[in-house]
N, C-alpha and C positions, 0 to 999 in steps of 0.2 A: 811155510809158517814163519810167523814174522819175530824174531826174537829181542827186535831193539825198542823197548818201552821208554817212553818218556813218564816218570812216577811222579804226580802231581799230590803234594800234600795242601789241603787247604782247609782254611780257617775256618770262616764264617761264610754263609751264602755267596754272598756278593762280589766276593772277591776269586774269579776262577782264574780259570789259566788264560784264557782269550787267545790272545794272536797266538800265544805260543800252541796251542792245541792247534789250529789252522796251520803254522808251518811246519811241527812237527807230523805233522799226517801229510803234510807232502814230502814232506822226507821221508816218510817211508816206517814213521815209528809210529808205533800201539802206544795210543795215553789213555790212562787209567788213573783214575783220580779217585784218593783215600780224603774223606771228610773227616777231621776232629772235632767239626760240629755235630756229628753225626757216632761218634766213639767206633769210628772204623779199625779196626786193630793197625799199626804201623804196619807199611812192608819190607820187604827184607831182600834190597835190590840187587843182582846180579851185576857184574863187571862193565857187562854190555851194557846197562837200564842208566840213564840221565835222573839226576835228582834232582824236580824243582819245586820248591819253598815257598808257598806265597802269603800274601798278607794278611791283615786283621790290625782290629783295636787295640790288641793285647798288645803287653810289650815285654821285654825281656823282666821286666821287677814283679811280672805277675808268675815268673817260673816255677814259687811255690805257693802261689793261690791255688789251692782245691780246686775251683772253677775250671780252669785248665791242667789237669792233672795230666796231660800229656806233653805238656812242654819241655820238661825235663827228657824226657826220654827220647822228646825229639831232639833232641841238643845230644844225647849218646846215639842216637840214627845220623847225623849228621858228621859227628867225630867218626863214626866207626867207617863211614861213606868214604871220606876224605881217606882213611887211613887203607882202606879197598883198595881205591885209586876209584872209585868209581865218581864221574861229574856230578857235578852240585851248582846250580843257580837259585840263588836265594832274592827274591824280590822283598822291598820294603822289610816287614818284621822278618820276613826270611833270610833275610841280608843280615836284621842286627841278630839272628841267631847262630848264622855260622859266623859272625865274627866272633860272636860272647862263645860259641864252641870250639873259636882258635883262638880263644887267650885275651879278645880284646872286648872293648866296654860299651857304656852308651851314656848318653847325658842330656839335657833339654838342650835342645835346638834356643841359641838365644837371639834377641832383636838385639842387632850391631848397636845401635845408639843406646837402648836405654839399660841393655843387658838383661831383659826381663825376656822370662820362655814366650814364644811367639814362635807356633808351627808354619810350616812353608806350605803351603795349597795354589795351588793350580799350575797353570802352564809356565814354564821358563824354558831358558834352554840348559844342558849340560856339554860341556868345555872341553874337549881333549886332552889331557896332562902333554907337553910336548916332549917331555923325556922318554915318555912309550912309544915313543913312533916305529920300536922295535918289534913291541910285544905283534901276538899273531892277530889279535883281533883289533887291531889297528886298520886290519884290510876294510873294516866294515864299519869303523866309528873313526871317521875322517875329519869330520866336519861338527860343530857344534847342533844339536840336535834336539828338537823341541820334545818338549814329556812334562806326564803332568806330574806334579809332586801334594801327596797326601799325607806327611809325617811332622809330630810333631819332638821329635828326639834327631841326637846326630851321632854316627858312629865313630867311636875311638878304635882305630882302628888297628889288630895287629901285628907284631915284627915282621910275620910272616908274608907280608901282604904288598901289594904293589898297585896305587892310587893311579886310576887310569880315564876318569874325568870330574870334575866338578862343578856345581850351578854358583850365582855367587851370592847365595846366602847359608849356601851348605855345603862343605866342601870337599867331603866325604860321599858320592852320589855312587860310582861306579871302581871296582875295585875288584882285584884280580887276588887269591890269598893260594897259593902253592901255586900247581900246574894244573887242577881239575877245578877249581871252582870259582865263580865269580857272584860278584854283589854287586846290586843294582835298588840304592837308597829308594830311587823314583819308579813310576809305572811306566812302564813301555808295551804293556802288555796288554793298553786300554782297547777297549769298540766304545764306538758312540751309547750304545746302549746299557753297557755298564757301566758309564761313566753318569748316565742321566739318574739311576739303581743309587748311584752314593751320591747324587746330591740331594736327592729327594730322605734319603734313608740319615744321612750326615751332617744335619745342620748346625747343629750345635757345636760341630767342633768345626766346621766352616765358619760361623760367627766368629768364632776366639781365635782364627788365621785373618779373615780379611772383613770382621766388621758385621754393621747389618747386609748389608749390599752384596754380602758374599754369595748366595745365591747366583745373583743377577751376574758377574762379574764372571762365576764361571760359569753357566749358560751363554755367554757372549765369546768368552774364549773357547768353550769348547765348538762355537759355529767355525773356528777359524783355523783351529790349530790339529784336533780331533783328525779330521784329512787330508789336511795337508802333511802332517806327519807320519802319516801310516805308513807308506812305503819304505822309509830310510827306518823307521821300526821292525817292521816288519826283517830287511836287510841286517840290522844288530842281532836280532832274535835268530834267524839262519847261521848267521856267524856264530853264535856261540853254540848252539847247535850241532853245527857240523865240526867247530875244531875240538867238539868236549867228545864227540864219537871217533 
């Protein structure tokens, strides 16, 4: 019997676990995925069980809107995680919620020049910090690495925490906060197919990142980038995988 679950909390349809369910079942772990679109009760992970976090529209200032009347409590699921010792990856809003669950904030993502909020959408790369060339999952994020970016906020990120790449409009992308858990502002999580799901379902906040033409623009990077990326993603997602077990 297989006792190492990977716990997927997610948000809204669209946004699943992807790649990570594909290498976590070759690792050897049971994922099971809790929808809070769906008012699944939280679960209540074991020492062994990996905790990941993933996205959605929401954001941390919706934590007492009704509408998501679970957010809050997933902010006390993820403190009590941490305090376990049990691992935690938080993707995009999963990211800004175990930050805002260890002390740190969030703010509009601003346009350098004119200083006016301007979300970050589509492919870029994220940058290695080269002060971490220590940390452990250095093994596996060597090199600058292409991902798509769907956010329109940036994490302040806390004391605790140790900043381990960034893209260069946002410089808070990936980020290490104790010894069990990591944040990942960007997607690395993508398949062509669910990337095709948010552009079809996302336009409106694609217009107010990259214009009328946003569409077109990511349809053209996602011929390019979507595969050629996959495997060194797929490589980060192992790595933290395996050094959080």
């Amino acid at each position: 019997m297989n006792h190492r679950q990977l716990i997927v909390i997610q948000h809204i349809p669209r946004e699943g676990p992807g790649l990570f369910e594909v290498i976590a079942k070759e690792l050897g772990f049971e994922v099971n995925v809790f929808r809070m679109d769906l008012n699944h009760p939280l679960p209540k992970p074991k020492k062994t069980d990996l905790l990941l976090i993933m996205g959605g529209h929401m954001g941390v200032k919706d934590i007492n809107n009704p509408l998501y009347n679970w957010m809050q409590k997933e902010v006390f699921l993820i403190q009590e995680a941490i305090k376990s010792g049990v691992g935690v990856i938080g993707i995009c809003l999963g990211a800004q919620l175990l930050a805002h669950a260890s002390g740190g904030g969030i703010e509009k993502l601003l346009e350098e020049r004119s200083g006016k909020p301007l979300p970050e959408i589509g492919w870029s790369k994220i940058i290695p910090v080269s002060e971490n060339k220590n940390e452990e999952i250095s093994q596996y994020f060597k090199a600058p690495l292409d991902v798509l970016h769907w956010h329109g906020d940036r994490i302040l990120l806390p004391k605790n925490s140790h900043l381990l790449g960034s893209s260069n409009r946002c410089k808070e992308q990936f980020f290490k906060i104790g010894n069990r858990a990591y944040g990942l502002q960007c997607h690395i999580e993508t398949n062509e197919m669910m990337v095709q799901e948010w552009i079809n379902k996302d336009k409106e906040f694609i217009y107010s990142g990259l214009g009328e033409n946003g569409l077109e623009i990511l349809r053209r990077e996602e011929l390019i980038y979507e595969g050629m990326s996959e495997s060194s993603r797929k490589d980060l997602i192992r790595g933290l995988l395996t050094i959080l077990t």
